[in-house]
N, C-alpha and C positions, 0 to 999 in steps of 0.2 A: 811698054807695059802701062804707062800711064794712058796712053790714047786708050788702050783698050779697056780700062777701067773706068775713064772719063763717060765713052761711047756707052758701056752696059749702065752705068748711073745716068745718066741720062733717059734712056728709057725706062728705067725700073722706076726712078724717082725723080731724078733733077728737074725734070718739064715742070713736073708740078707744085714741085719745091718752089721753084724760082715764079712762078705763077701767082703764088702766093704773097711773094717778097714785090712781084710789079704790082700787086694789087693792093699792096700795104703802101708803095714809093706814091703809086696814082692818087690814093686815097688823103694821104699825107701834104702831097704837092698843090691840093686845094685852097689849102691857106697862107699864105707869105710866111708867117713866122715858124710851121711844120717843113718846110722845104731844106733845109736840111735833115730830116729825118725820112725824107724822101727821096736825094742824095744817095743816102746811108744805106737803105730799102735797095735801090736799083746797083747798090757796087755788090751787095749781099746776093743779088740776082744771080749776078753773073759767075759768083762763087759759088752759089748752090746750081749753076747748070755746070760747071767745070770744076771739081774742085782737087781733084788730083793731081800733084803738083805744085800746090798751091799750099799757103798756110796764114791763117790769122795771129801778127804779133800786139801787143799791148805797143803803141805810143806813147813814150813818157813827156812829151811835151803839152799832150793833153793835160786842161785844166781843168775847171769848176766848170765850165761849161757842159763838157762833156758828161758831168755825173750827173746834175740835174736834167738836161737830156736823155742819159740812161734811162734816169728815174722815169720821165715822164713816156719814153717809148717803152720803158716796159709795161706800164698802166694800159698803154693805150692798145700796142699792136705787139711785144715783144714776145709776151704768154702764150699769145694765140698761136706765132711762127712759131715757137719751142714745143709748142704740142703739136704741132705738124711734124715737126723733127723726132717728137717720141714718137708719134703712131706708125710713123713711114718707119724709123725705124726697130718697132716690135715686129711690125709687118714683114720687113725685107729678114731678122732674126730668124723666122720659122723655117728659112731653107738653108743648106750650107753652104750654097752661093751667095746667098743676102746675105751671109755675117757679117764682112767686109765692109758692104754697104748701110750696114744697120751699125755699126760702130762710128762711119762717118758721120752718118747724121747727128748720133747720140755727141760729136764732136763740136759738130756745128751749133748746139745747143746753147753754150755759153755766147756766141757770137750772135745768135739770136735773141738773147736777154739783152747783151748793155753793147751796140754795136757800136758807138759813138767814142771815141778814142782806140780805134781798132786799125788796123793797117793789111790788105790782104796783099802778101808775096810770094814771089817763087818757093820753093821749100830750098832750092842750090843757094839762095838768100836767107835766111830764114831770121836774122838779126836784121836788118836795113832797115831804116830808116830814113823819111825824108828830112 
């Protein structure tokens, strides 16, 4: 089940979901000291092309680092992917097929604001940690 809901979010949205997230990684990886927010950008990709199965935990061994990082990717590039994440999904909300996928995005939202002390794993994991 999850192939086949991977495969429909992918076409309805993930392509362009994650388009936005290499476009944020590339955009990012221009300057030495953004590259890990660029990093950050391209694991968030690959979440937003697959994300079924999958799930974003908090890392508690994140520190200070990671919140003034938050801060400053949400200034920069985190607003912008979080309204990609609302419009895609009000967008996919309007049919009863999209619900499903309009609630994942609406999901991915927080993971779009502060991705920086984030961990993405299996969901059969969903506590692990490295």
């Amino acid at each position: 089940m999850k192939t086949i809901l991977n495969v429909l979010w992918l076409v309805l949205s993930g392509f362009w979901l994650a388009l936005g997230y290499i476009l944020a990684g590339i955009i990012c990886c221009v300057l030495i000291i953004t590259i890990p927010f660029g990093i950050a950008s391209f694991r968030i990709a690959g979440y937003a092309l697959w994300p079924f199965g999958r799930t974003a935990v908090v890392r508690h061994d994140a520190g200070t680092g990671s919140v003034v990082g938050n801060v400053i990717w949400f200034i920069f590039a985190g607003w912008w992917l979080a309204l990609g994440h609302i419009v895609t999904g009000l967008a996919l909300c309007v049919t009863i097929i999209g619900i499903p996928f309009g609630i994942a995005n609406f999901k991915m939202i927080p993971l779009s604001l502060v991705p920086l002390g984030r961990e993405i794993v299996p969901t059969d994991q969903p506590f692990a940690t490295r």
